[in-house]
C-alpha positions, 0 to 999 in steps of 0.5 A: 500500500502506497503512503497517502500524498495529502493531495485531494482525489475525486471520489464522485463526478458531476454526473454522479452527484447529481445522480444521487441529489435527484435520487435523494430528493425524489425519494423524500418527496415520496416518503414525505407524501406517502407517510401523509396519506399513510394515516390521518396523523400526518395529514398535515404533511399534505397540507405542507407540500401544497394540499391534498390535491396537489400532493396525491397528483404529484406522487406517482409523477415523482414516483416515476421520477424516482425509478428513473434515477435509480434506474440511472443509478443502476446503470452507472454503478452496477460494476462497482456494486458487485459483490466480491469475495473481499465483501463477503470477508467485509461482511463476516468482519462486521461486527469488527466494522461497528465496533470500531475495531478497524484492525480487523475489517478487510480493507474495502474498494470503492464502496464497503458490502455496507453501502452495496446492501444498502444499492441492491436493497433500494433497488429492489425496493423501487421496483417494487414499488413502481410496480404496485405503484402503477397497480394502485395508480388505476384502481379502476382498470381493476375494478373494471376486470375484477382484480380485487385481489391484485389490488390488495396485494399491491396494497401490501407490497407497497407498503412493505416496500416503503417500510423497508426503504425507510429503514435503509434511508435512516441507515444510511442517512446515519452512516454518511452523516454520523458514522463516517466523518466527510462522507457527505462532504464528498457526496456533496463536492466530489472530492476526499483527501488521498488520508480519508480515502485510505482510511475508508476505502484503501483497495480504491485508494490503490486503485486512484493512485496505480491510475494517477502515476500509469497516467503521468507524464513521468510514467509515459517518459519511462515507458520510451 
């Protein structure tokens, strides 16, 4: 392992960070105003986001929104996010991981077995919600050929869904914000210093550094 440099090295591009901002953002509007027509103990959430009305029209739009940034999200980082045998090591040492003992946490690539649970759960999760979602958007077309039963389990699913993506959202909200020091400072501008980087994520360290000085003019005069 390379000695860090101090230098500043970019851990999300442009494109990237929109990516997850547009994420982000359409998926607390769908929380927000799902919770709202939930139960009537949060109605006033409707009334926040511009009325009942307003609210119930705009969320399955936004839900389709919120697909295809994920659908977005899949594409861009479906290599990353591949399970490897270092994160089925990771996992086994996760009790290590949260007890702070990072002695004995295998060293991690770009994203630890942590952050990719976390991709294939909320994956899974918006497709199983614009799945139901697109069944409870046109509850008359199965009124009309009598899928009650369709209906309900719809219902089911999407409630089941937005509970368990809730409880990633909160995890993960906790993670970068509480738990990892600068995690959205670098979702935010795109760059980490080369010590936080070895510190989180040292095989991706090595990975930026091989890269850096395969690119450099010295390593192309060496190569003549």
């Amino acid at each position: 392992m390379t000695p860090a440099t101090g230098r500043r090295i970019v851990r999300y591009r442009f494109a990237e960070r929109m990516m997850h901002g547009a994420t982000g953002a359409s998926y607390v509007y769908l929380l927000l105003s799902g919770l709202a027509f939930w139960t009537p103990a949060f109605y006033w959430i409707a009334i926040v986001l511009g009325g009942g009305y307003l609210t119930r029209l705009l969320h399955p739009w936004v839900g389709l929104v919120f697909a295809a940034c994920v659908l977005w999200m899949f594409v861009t980082w479906r290599t990353d996010m591949r399970i490897t045998d270092g994160d089925r090591a990771w996992r086994r040492a996760m009790r290590a991981y949260i007890s702070n003992d990072d002695v004995r946490v295998p060293p991690a690539g770009r994203f630890n077995y942590g952050q990719k649970s976390m991709f294939w759960l909320m994956v899974g999760g918006a497709v199983a919600l614009l799945l139901s979602g697109l069944i409870l958007w046109w509850p008359n077309v199965l009124a009309a050929v009598e899928w009650n039963g369709l209906r309900q389990a719809a219902i089911l699913t999407h409630a089941g869904a937005a509970l368990v993506t809730i409880g990633a959202f909160i995890v993960h909200l906790y993670m970068g914000l509480a738990v990892v020091p600068g995690g959205l400072d670098a979702i935010l501008h795109g760059e980490v210093s080369e010590g936080w980087a070895r510190a989180h994520h040292p095989l991706w360290a090595d990975e930026v550094a091989t890269r850096a000085a395969a690119a450099s003019p010295d390593s192309r005069g060496a190569d003549r």
